[in-house]
C-alpha positions as CSV (number, residue, x, y, z in Angstrom):
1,X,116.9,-56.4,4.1
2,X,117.5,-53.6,6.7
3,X,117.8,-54.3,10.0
4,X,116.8,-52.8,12.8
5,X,117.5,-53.5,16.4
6,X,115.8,-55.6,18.4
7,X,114.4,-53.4,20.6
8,X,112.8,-50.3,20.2
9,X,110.7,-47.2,21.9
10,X,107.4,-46.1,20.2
11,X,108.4,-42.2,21.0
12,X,104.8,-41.1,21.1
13,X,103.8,-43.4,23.7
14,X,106.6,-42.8,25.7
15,X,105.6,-41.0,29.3
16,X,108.7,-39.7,31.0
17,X,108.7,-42.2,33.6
18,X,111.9,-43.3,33.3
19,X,111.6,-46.7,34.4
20,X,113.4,-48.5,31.9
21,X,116.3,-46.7,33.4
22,X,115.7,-47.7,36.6
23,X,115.4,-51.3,35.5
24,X,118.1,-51.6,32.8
25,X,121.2,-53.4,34.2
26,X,123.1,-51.4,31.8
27,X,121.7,-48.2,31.9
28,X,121.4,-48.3,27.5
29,X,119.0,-46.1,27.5
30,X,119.3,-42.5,25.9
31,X,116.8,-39.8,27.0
32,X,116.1,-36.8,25.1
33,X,113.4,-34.0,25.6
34,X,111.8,-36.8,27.8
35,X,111.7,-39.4,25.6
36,X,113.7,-43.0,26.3
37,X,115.4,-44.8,24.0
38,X,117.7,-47.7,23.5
39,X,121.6,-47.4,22.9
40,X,122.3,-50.2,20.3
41,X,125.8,-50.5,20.9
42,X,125.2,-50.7,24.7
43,X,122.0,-52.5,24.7
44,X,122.6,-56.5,25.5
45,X,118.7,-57.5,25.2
46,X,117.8,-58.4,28.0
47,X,114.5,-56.9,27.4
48,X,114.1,-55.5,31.6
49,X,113.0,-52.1,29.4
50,X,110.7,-54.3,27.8
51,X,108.5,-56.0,30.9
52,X,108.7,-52.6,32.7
53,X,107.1,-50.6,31.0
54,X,104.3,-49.4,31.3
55,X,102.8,-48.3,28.6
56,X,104.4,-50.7,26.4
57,X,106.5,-47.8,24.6
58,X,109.2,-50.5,24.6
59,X,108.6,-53.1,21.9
60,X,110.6,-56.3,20.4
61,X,111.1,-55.8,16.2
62,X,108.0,-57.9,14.7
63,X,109.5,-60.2,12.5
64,X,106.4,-62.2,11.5
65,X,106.3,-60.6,7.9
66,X,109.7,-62.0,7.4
67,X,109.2,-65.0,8.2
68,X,106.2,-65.3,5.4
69,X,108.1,-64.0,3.0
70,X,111.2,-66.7,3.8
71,X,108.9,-69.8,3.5
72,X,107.1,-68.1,0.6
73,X,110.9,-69.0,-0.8
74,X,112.4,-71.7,-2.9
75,X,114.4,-73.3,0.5
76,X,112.7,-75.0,2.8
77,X,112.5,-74.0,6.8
78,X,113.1,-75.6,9.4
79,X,111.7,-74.2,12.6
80,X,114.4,-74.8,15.9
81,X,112.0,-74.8,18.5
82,X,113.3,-73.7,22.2
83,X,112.8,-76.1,24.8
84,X,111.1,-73.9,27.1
85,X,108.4,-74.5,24.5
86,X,106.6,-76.8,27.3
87,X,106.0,-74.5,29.8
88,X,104.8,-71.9,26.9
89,X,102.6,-74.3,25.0
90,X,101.8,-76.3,28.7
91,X,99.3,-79.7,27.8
92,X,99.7,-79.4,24.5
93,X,100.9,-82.3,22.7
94,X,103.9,-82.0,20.9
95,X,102.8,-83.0,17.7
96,X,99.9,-80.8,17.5
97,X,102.5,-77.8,17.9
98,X,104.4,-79.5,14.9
99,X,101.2,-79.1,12.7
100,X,100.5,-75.7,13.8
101,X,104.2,-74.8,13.0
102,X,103.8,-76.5,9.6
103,X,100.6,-75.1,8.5
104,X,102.5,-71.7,8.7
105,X,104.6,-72.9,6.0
106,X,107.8,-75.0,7.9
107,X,109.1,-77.7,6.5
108,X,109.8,-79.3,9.8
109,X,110.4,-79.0,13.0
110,X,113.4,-79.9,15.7
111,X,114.4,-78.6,18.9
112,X,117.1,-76.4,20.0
113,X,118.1,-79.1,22.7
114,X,119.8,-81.1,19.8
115,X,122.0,-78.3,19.1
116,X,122.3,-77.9,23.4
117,X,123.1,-81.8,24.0
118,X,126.3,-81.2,21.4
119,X,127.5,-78.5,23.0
120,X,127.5,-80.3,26.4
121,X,129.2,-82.9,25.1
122,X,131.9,-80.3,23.7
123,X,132.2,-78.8,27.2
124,X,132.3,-82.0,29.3
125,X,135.3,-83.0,26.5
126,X,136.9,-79.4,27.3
127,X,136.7,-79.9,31.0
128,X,138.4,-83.2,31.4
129,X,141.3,-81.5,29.6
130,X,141.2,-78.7,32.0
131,X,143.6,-78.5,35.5
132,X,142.5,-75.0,36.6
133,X,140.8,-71.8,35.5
134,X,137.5,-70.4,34.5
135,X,135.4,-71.4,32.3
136,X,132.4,-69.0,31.6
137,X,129.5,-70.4,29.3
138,X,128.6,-69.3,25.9
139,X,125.1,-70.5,25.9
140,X,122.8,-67.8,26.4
141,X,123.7,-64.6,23.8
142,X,123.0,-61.7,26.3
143,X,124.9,-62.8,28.9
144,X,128.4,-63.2,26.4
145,X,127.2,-59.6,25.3
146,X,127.5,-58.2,28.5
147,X,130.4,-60.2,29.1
148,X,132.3,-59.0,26.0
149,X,131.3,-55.1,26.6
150,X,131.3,-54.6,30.3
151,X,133.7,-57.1,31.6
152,X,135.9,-57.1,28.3
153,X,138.8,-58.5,30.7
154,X,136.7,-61.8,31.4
155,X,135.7,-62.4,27.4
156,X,138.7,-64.9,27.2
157,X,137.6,-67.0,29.5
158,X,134.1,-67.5,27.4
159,X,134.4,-71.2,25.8
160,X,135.0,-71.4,22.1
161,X,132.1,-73.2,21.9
162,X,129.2,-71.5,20.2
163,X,125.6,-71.2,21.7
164,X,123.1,-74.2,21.5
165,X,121.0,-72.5,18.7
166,X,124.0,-71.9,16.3
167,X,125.2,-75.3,16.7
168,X,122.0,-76.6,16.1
169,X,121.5,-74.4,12.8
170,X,124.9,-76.2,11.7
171,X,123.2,-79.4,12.3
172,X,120.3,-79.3,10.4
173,X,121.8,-77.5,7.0
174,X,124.2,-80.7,7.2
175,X,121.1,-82.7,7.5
176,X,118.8,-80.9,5.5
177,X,120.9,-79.0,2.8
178,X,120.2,-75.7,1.5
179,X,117.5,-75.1,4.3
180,X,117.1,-71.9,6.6
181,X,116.7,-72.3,9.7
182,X,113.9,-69.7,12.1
183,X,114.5,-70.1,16.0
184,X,111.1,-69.5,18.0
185,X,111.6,-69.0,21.9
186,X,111.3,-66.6,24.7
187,X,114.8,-64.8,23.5
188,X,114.9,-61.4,22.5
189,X,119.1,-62.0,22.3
190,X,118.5,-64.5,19.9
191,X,117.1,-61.9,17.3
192,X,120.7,-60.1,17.8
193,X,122.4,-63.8,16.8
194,X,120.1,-63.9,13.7
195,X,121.2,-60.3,12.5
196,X,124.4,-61.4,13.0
197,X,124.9,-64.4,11.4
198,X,121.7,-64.5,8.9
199,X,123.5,-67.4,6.7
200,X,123.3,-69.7,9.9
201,X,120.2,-68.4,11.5
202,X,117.6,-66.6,9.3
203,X,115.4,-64.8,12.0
204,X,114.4,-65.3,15.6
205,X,110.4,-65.4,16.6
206,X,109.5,-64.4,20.1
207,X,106.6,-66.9,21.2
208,X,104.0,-63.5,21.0
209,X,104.8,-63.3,17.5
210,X,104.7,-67.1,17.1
211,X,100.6,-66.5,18.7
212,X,100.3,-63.7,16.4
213,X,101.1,-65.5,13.3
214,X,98.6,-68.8,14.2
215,X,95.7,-65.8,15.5
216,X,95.6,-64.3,11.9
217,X,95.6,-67.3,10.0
218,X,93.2,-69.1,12.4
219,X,94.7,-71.9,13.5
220,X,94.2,-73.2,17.3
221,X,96.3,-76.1,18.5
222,X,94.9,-77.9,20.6
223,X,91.9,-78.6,18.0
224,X,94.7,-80.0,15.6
225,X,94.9,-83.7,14.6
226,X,98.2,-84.2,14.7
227,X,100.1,-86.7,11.8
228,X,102.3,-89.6,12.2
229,X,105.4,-87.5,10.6
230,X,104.1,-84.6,12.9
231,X,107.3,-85.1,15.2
232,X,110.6,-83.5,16.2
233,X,113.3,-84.1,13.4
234,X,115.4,-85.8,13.2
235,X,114.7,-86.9,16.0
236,X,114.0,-86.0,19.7
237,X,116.0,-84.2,22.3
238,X,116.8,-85.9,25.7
239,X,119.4,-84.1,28.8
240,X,119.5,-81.1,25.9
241,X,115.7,-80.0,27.3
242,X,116.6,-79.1,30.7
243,X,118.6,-75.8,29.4
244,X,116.1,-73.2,29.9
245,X,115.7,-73.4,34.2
246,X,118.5,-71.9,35.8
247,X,121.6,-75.0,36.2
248,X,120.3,-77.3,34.0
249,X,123.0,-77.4,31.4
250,X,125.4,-77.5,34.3
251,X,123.1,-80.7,35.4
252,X,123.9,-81.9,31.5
253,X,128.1,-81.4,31.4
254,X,128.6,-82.9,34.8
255,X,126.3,-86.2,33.8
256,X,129.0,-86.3,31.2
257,X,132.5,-85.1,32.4
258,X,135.0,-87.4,34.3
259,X,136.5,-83.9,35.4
260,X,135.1,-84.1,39.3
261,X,137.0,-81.2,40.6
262,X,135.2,-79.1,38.1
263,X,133.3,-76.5,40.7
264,X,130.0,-75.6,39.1
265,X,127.9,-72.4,39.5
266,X,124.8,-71.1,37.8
267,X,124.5,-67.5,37.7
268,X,121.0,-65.8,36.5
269,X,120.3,-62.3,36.0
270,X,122.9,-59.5,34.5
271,X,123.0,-57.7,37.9
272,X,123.8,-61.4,39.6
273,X,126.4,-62.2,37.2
274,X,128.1,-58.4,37.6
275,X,128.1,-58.7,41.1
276,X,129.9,-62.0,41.1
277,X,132.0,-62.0,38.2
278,X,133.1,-58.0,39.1
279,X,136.9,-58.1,39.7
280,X,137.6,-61.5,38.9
281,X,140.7,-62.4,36.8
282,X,142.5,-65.2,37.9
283,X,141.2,-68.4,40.5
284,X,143.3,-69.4,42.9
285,X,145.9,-71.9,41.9
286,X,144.6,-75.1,40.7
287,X,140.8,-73.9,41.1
288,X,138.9,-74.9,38.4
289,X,135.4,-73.6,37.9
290,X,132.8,-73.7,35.0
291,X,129.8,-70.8,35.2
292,X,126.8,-71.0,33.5
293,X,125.4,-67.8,33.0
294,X,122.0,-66.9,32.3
295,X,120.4,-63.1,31.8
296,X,116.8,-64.1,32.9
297,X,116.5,-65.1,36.5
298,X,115.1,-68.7,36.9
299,X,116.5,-69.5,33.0
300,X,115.2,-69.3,29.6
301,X,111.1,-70.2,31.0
302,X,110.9,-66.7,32.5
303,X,113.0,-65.0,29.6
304,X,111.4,-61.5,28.3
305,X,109.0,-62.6,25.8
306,X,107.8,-65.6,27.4
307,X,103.9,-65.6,28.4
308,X,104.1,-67.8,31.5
309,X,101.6,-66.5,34.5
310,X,101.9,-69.4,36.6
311,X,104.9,-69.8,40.0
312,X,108.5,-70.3,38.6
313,X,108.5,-73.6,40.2
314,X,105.8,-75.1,38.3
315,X,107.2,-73.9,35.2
316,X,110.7,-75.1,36.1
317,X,108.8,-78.8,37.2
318,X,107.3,-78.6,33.2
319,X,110.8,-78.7,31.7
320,X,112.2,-80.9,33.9
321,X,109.6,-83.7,34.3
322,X,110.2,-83.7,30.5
323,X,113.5,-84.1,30.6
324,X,114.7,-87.5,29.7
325,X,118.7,-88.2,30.3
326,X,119.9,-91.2,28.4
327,X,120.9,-94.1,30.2
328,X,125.1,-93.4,30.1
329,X,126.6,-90.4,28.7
330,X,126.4,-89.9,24.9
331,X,129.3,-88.9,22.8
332,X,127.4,-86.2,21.2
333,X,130.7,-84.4,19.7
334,X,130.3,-83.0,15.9
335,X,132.8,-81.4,13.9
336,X,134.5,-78.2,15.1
337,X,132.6,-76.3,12.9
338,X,129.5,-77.2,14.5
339,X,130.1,-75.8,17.6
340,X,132.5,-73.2,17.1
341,X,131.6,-69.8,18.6
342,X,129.2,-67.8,16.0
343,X,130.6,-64.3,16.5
344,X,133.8,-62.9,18.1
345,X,133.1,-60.1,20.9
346,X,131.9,-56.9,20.3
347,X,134.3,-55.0,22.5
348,X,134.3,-52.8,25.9
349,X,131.5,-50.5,26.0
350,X,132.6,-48.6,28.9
351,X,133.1,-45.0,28.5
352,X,136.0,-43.2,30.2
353,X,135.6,-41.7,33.3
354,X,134.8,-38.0,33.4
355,X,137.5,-35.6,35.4
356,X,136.2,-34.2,39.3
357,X,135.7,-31.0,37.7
358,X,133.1,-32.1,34.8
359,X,131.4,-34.1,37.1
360,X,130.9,-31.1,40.0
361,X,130.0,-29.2,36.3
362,X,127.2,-31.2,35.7
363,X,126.0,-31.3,39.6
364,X,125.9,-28.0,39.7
365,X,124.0,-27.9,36.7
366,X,120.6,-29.9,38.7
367,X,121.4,-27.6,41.9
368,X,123.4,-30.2,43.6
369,X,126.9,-27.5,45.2
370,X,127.2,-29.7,48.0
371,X,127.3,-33.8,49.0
372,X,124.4,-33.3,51.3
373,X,122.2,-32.5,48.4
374,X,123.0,-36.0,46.5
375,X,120.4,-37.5,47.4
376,X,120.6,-40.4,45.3
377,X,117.2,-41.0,45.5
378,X,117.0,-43.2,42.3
379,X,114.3,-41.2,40.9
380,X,116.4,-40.5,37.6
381,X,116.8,-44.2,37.4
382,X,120.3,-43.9,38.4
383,X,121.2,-45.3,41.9
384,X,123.4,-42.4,42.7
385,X,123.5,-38.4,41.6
386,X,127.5,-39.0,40.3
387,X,126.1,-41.4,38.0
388,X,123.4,-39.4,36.7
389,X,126.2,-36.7,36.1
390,X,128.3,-39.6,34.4
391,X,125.2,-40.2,32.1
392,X,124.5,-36.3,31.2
393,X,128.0,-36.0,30.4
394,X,127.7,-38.9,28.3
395,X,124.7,-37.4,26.8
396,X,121.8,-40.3,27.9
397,X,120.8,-38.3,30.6
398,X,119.1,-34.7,30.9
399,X,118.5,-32.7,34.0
400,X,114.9,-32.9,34.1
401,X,115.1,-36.7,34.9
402,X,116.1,-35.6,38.3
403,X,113.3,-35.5,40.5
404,X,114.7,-33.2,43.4
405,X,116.0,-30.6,40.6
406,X,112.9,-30.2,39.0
407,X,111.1,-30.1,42.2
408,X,113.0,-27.2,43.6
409,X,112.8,-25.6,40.0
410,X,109.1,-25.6,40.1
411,X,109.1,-24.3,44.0
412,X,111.0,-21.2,42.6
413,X,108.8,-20.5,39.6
414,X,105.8,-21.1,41.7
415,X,107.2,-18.6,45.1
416,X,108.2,-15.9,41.8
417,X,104.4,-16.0,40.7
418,X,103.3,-16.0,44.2
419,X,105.4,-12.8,44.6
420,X,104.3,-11.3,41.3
421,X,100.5,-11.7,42.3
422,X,99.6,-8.2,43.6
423,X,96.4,-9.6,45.4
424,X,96.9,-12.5,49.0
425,X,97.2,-15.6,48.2
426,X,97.4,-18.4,50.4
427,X,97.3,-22.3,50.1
428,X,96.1,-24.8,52.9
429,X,95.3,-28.3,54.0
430,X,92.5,-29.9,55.4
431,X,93.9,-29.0,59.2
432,X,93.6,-25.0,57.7
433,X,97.3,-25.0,58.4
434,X,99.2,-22.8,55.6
435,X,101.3,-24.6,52.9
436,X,102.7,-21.2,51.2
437,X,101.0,-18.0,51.2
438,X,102.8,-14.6,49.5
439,X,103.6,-11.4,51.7
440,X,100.7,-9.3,50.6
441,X,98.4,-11.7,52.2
442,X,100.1,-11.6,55.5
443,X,99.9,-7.4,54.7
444,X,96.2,-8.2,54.6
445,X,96.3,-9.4,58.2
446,X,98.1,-6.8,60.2
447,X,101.4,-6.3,61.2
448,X,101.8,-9.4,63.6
449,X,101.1,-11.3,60.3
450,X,103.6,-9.5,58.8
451,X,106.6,-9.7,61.1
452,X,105.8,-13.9,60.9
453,X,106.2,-13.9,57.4
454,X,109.5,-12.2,57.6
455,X,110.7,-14.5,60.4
456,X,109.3,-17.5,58.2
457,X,108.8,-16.4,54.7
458,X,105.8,-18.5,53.6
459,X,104.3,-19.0,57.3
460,X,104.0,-22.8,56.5
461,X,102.8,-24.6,59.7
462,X,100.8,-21.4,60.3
463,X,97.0,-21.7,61.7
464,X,95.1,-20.3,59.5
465,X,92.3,-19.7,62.3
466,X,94.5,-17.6,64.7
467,X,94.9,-15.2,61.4
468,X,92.0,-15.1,59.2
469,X,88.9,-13.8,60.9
470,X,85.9,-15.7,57.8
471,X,88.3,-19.4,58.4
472,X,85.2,-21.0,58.5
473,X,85.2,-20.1,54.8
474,X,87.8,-22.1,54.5
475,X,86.4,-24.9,56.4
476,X,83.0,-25.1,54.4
477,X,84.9,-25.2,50.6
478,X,87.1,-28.0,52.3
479,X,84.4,-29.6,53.2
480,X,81.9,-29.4,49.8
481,X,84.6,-29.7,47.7
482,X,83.8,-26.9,45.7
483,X,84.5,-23.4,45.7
484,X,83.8,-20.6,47.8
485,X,83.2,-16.5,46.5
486,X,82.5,-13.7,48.4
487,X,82.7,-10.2,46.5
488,X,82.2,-7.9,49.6
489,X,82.9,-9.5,52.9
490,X,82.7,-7.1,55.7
491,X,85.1,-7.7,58.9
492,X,84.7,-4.9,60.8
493,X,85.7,-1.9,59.0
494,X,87.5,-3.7,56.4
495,X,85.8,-5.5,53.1
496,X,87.2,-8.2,50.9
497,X,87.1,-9.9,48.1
498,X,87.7,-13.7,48.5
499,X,87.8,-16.4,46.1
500,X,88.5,-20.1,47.8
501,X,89.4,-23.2,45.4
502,X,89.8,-26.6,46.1
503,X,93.3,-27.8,44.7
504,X,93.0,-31.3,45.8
505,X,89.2,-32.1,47.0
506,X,88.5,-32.2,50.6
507,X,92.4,-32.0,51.3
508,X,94.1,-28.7,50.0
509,X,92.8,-25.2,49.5
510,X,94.1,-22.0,47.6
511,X,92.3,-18.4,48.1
512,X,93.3,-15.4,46.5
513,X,92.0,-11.9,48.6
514,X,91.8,-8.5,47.9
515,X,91.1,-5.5,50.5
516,X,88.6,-3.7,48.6
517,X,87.7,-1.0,51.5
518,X,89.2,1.8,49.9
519,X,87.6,0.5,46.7
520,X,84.4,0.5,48.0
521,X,84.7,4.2,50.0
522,X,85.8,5.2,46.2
523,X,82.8,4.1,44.7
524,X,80.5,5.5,47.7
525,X,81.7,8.7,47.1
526,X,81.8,8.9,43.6
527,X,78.0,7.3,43.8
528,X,77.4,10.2,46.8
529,X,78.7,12.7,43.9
530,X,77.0,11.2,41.2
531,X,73.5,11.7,43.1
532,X,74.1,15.4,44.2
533,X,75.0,16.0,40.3
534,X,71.7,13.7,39.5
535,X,69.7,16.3,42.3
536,X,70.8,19.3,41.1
537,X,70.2,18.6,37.2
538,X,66.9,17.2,38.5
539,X,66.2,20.5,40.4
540,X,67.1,22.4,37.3
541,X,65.2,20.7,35.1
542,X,62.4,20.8,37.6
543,X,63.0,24.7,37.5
544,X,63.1,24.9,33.6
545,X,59.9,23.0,33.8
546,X,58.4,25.4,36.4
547,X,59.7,28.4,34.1
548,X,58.5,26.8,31.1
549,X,54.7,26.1,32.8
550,X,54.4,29.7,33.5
551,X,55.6,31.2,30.3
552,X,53.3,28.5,28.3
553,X,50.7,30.6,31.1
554,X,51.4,34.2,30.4
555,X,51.3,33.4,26.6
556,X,48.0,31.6,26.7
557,X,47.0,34.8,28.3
558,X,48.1,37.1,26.2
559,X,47.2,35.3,23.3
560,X,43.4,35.1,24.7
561,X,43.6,39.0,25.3
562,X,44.9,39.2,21.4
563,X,41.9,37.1,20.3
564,X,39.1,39.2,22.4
565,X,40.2,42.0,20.8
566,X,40.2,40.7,17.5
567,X,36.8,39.2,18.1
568,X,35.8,42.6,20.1
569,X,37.0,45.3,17.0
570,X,35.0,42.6,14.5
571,X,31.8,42.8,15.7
572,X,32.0,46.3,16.6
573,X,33.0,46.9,12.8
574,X,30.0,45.1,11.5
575,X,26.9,47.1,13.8
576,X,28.2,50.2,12.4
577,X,27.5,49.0,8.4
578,X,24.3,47.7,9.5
579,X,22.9,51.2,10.6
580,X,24.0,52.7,7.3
């Protein structure tokens, strides 16, 4: 099967908001032509990218399909449930869970805690042998990845033994041979564990794909009868189930140890456990210390895929009021096997650090020529502008992430367009005090205007009032929201042609004006022209018409005179005949 990683970024949803940089402890995130996503090899799963975002462009690897097609096998599965489990699945019985779990197709189910309670045992074994030192635990698999690739100098001081979910995969194929074994839990680490070591642990299931799975095949719960063999195999956990809130398998070693100058500390959170673990090598001389280390703050109830939405506390009070510690201390030691450590460490994953020169390269590239303009805003998701640098030269970065860059970029491009624009153009606010106006509107104004300008290109600050006479223009767009057109607006002896828009409703206002005077004199006198033409062909044709009339007159005439004497030289034609 391939595998892909844990984590992932759906590139289409993806809005350029950067946040998953902001919020990544390790800054493994990769951003190109405005798209985020995750560097593998850097990445430690600690799914921040994952809660942050906000379109949910960040996504855990759905495993759910494989997980049908592994019981659909000939080996039977065995489910190790994660103790947080109770604040997940809060009031529901146990053994309605177990039917749920095993009408999905598991053969059983048993918790993680077993597999926790041996390797306290381990540990509280290791620490009575121990006179000094550090000790950092392996229990939680993001925070020994972090460990192993960005404090590579502490990864020695990780105990050999494994995490609680690999030693309880070794348990359960000694008790149930030939099984495979599915963790379910709030981990998205644990899904790295699985692709490591598939022979021990077969695949990890967040508890949304767990509620994904029991949606589509209709099966609620807490309407369940649940069985008499509908319990925890082989049998039930006891001080092993107060792992997931933050100190509680330091609670479990210490119950157990003899060791009582062992210092204990719980650390939670990546950026915690860099801030205290940063520069340590060696404790002072006879010092010894054992650190638990968790990624999620709180512990495993508020890790990245778990849907709690009640206070921390009351989900801490669910795992612990259901913690039960045995009586006396347990020997719960297996063979080395069982507990030994699943994977060796991955290695550094710090890159080398770039020379002055590439670094003032790269600043100079997102206009930054001097220290006063690092700002180190954070708006690149990088808490300073050298580390921003760092990640372009690296190549997870690009200069449009920074804010201030991009800001002054646009400011050019717009000032260039507002030059270009052969008409005025100004902007304002709701006070009618200029925001950015171009120089061919302060032409429009006089020379005063002018003079401003050049003392303060732009006249921001300006009152519009004391230098456009029709402000109240202004005034009534701002006011209706809408926009504003006048296409010949006499002041004095000037007209204009003004256009007013609304750029943010009732708050900011752009106009663009044109001095059509001349314009307008043009047009009268070409109009002025136009009519004499008009009256002079109208005068001719009136003439032509005139001459016209009284030529039709003088040939009516004449033909008349023709016709009498026709009619005249007829009849005298026909008395003569008549007397012969």
């Amino acid at each position: 099967m391939s595998v892909s990683y844990p984590v992932y970024t759906v590139v289409t949803e993806c809005q350029d908001c950067y946040k998953c940089v902001r919020h990544c402890p390790v800054k493994a995130i990769r951003v190109r032509d405005g798209h985020a996503a995750v560097i593998p090899e850097l990445c430690v799963a600690c799914g921040k990218c994952v809660e942050v975002c906000p379109v949910k462009a960040k996504r855990v690897r759905n495993d759910a399909a494989a997980f049908r097609e592994l019981v659909r096998g000939a080996a039977p599965v065995y489910i190790s449930l994660a103790p947080s489990w109770v604040s997940e699945f809060r009031d529901l019985p146990a053994g309605k869970l177990i039917r749920a779990l095993k009408m999905l197709g598991a053969a059983g189910v048993s918790e993680t805690a077993l597999g926790a309670q041996i390797v306290s045992s381990e540990l509280a074994h290791e620490l009575d042998k121990l006179s000094g030192g550090l000790l950092l635990s392996s229990a939680c698999p993001t925070a020994v990845d972090y460990i192993c690739k960005y404090l590579p100098e502490l990864a020695g001081k990780i105990t050999a033994v494994g995490s609680p979910v690999m030693a309880h995969c070794r348990m359960l194929q000694r008790v149930f041979p030939e099984c495979r074994v599915v963790f379910v839990g709030p981990c998205i680490g644990k899904k790295n564990e699985s692709d490591r070591h598939p022979e021990l642990l077969a695949l990890a299931l967040t508890y949304p794909e767990l509620r994904g799975m029991l949606r589509e095949a209709g099966i609620e719960p807490e309407k369940l009868s649940a069985a008499p063999d509908d319990r925890f195999v082989p049998e039930s956990a006891e001080e092993g189930a107060k792992y997931p809130v933050e100190g509680g398998m330091n609670d479990t070693i210490e119950f157990q140890t003899s060791n009582r100058r062992v210092h204990y500390a719980a650390i939670a959170g990546i950026r915690n456990i860099a801030l205290a673990l940063t520069g340590v090598k060696e404790l002072p001389e006879n010092e010894t210390a054992f650190v638990e280390l968790l990624a999620c703050s709180g512990g495993c109830v508020h890790g990245p895929c778990a849907e709690h939405d009640s206070p921390g506390l009351l989900e801490r009070l669910r795992v612990v009021n259901r913690t039960k510690f045995p009586d006396a201390p347990q020997d719960r030691a297996a063979a080395g096997d069982d507990v030994a450590a699943a994977y060796p460490p991955d290695g550094s994953a710090a890159a080398g650090e770039p020379s002055l020169a590439e670094l003032e390269t790269a600043l100079r590239s997102v206009g930054k020529t001097a220290p006063e303009d690092e700002l180190n805003c954070d708006g690149c998701g990088y808490n300073t502008c050298r580390n921003f640098a760092k990640a372009m030269l690296a190549g997870k970065a690009e200069p449009s992430m920074c804010v201030s860059y991009m800001r002054k970029l646009a400011q050019k491009k717009a000032n260039a367009l507002l030059r270009a624009i052969p008409s005025g153009v100004v902007i304002v606010d709701g006070d009618l005090a200029v925001i950015e106006c171009n120089r061919n509107f302060a032409q429009l104004f006089g020379e005063d205007t002018v003079e401003a300008f050049d003392a303060s290109p732009g006249l921001a600050g300006a009152d519009l009032t004391r230098i456009v006479p029709f402000h109240e223009l202004f005034r009534s767009a701002l006011l209706s929201g809408g926009d504003v057109e006048r296409d010949s607006l006499k002041v004095g002896d000037k007209l204009y042609n003004v256009k007013i828009f609304n750029l943010e409703p009732h708050a900011v206002a752009g106009a663009v004006i044109f001095d059509v005077t001349k314009l307008e004199m043009r047009r009268e006198r070409i109009a002025g022209r136009a009519r004499e033409v008009i009256d002079r062909n109208i005068a001719a044709v009136q003439e032509i018409a005139c001459r016209l009339g009284e030529q039709m007159a003088d040939t009516e005439l004449l033909l008349r005179s023709i016709a009498d004497d026709y009619a005249d030289d007829a009849a005298h034609c026909g008395g003569k005949e008549t007397d012969a």
